[in-house]
Structures are given as structure tokens and as C-alpha cells.
C-alpha positions as CSV (number, residue, x, y, z in Angstrom):
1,X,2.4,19.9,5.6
2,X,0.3,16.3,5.4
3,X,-0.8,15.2,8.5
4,X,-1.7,12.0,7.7
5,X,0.0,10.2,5.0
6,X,-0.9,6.8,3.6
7,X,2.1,4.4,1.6
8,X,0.6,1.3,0.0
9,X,3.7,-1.3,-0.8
10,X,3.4,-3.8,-2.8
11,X,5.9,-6.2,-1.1
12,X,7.2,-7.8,-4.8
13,X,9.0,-4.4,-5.2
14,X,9.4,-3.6,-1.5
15,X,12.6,-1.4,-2.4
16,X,10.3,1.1,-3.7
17,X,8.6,0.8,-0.2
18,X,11.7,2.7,1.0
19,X,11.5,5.5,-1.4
20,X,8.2,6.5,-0.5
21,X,9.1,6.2,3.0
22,X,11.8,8.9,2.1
23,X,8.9,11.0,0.2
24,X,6.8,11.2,2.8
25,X,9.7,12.1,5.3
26,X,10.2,14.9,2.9
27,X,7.1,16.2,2.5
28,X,5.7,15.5,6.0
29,X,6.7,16.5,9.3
30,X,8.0,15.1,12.8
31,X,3.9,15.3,13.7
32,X,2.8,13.6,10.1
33,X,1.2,10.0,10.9
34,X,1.9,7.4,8.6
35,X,0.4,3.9,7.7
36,X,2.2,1.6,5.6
37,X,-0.4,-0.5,4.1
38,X,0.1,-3.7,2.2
39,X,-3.7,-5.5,0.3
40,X,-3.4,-9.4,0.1
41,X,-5.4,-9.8,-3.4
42,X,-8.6,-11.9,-2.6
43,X,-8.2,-15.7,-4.0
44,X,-11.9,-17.2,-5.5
45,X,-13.2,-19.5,-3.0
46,X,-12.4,-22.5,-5.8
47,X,-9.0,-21.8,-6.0
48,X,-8.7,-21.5,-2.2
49,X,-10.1,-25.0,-1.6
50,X,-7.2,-26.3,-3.3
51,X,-4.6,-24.4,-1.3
52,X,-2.8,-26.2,1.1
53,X,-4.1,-25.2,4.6
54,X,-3.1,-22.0,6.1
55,X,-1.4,-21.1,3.4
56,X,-3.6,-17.9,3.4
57,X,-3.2,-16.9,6.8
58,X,0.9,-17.3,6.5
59,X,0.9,-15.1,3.4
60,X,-0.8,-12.1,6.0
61,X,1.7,-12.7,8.5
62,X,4.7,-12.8,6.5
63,X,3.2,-9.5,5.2
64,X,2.8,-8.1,8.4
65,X,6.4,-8.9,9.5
66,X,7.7,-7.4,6.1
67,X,5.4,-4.1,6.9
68,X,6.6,-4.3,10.5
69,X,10.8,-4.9,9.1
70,X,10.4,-1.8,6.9
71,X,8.6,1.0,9.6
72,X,11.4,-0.2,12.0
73,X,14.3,0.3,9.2
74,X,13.0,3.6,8.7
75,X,13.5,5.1,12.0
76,X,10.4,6.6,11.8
77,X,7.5,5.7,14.2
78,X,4.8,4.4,11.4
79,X,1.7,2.3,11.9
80,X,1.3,-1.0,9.8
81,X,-1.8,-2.7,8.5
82,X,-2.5,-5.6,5.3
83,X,-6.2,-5.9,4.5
84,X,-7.6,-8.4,1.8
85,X,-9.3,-7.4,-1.3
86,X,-9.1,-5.6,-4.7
87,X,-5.5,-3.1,-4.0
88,X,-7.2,0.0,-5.1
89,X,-10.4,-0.3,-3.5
90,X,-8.3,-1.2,-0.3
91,X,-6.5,1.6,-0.7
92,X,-9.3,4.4,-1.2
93,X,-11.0,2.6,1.4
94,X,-7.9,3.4,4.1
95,X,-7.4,6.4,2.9
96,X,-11.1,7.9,3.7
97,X,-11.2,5.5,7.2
98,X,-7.9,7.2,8.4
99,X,-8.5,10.6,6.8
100,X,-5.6,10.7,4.8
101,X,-4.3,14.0,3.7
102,X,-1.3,12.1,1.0
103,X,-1.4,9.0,-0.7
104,X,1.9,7.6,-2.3
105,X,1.9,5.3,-4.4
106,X,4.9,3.9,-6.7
107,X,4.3,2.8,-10.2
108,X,6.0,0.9,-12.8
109,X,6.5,1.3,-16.4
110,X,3.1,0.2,-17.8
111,X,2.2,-2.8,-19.9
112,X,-0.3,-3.4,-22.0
113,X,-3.1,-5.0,-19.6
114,X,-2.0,-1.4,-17.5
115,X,-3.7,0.4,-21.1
116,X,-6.8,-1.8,-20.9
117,X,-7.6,-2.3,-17.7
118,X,-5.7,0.4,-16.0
119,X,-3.1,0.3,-13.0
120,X,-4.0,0.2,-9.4
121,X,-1.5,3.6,-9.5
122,X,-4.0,5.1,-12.2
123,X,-7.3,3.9,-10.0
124,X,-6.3,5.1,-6.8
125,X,-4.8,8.9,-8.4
126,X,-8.5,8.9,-10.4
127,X,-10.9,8.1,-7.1
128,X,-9.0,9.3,-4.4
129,X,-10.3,12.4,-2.4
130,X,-7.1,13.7,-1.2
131,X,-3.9,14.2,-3.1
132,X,-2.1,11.5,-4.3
133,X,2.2,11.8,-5.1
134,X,3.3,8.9,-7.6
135,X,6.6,8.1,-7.7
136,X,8.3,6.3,-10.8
């Protein structure tokens, strides 16, 4: 069994947010700590200037809200976080602070920037130092 599980959801598919909520019911236990984790993609400080004020900090609160509506919907008692940067790096970087033992992460069907550049599924499953379930 995990003890600590990590579920990064990127709220523009939140429905597979719920799926690997289910997962890591499954392959956790009543004990099994869980973080859902949502990363805000950094905005260059030019393009920022010309965003309308606060605009920023609204986009992390709905975020938080969204994080907060699904760990309550599950029934489960889950801990919610959204950080800011690059998703991957955010994601390996939560994963060591919290000592995960699981990652999950959802992918999608891949395109062709996803064959150059590479997902954020395929970054996190190459760098992680713990297990990592994707779900498809």
C-alpha cells in the first residue's frame, strides 16, 4: 500500500481529476495521505504587464476552490495545494517535498508538439523517484 499519494489535475479536464481520485482510493488505504495538486503555468513578466489587474491572483483562487470542490466531492479527507511554475517541475518538486510514495497522473492522446517536446505525463514518469500510475 502508498502512503502518500500525489494527483496533479489539470483543471481543463477536471473529470479526469475524479478518475485518479478513484485510482488512488483503489490502490491506497483508509491511512493513505493524498494531495491534489493543481500548477498555475508561469506568465513572462511582459505578458503579465498587460493583464488586467488581479487577474493572476483570481486564476489561483478559482483553482483552489475547484481543488477544494473536488476533495470534498470525493468523500475522502485530501489536502489541496496550486503552486506556479513549469507543471512537471512542480510536480517532481511536490512529490520529493511531501515524500510521495504514488504519483498519478492522467494523459491524453498525444500530438505532435507531445513527440517533440514531450508531455508533462512523459516528464514527470522519466524524473520522478517514486512510482508513477498514468491513467489514459
Amino acid at each position: 500500500m502508498f502512503k502518500k499519494i500525489l494527483i496533479p489535475v489539470d483543471l481543463s479536464a477536471a473529470e479526469k481529476g475524479k478518475i485518479m481520485i478513484d485510482a488512488a482510493a483503489k490502490v491506497g488505504g483508509d491511512s493513505t495521505k493524498i494531495l491534489l495538486l493543481n500548477v498555475v503555468e508561469d506568465i513572462p513578466a511582459y505578458v503579465a504587464s498587460e493583464l488586467p489587474r488581479g487577474i493572476l491572483e483570481t486564476t489561483r483562487e478559482n483553482a483552489e476552490t475547484q481543488l477544494e470542490d473536488m476533495a470534498s466531492a470525493s468523500g475522502r479527507k485530501m489536502d489541496t495545494e496550486v503552486r506556479a511554475g513549469s507543471p512537471a517541475t512542480a510536480i517532481l518538486d511536490a512529490a520529493e517535498q511531501i515524500e510521495a510514495d504514488l504519483i498519478i497522473v492522467a494523459s491524453h492522446r498525444p500530438g505532435l508538439q507531445d513527440y517533440l517536446l514531450g508531455s508533462t505525463a512523459g516528464r514527470v514518469v522519466r524524473h520522478a523517484k517514486c512510482s508513477v500510475l498514468v491513467l489514459r
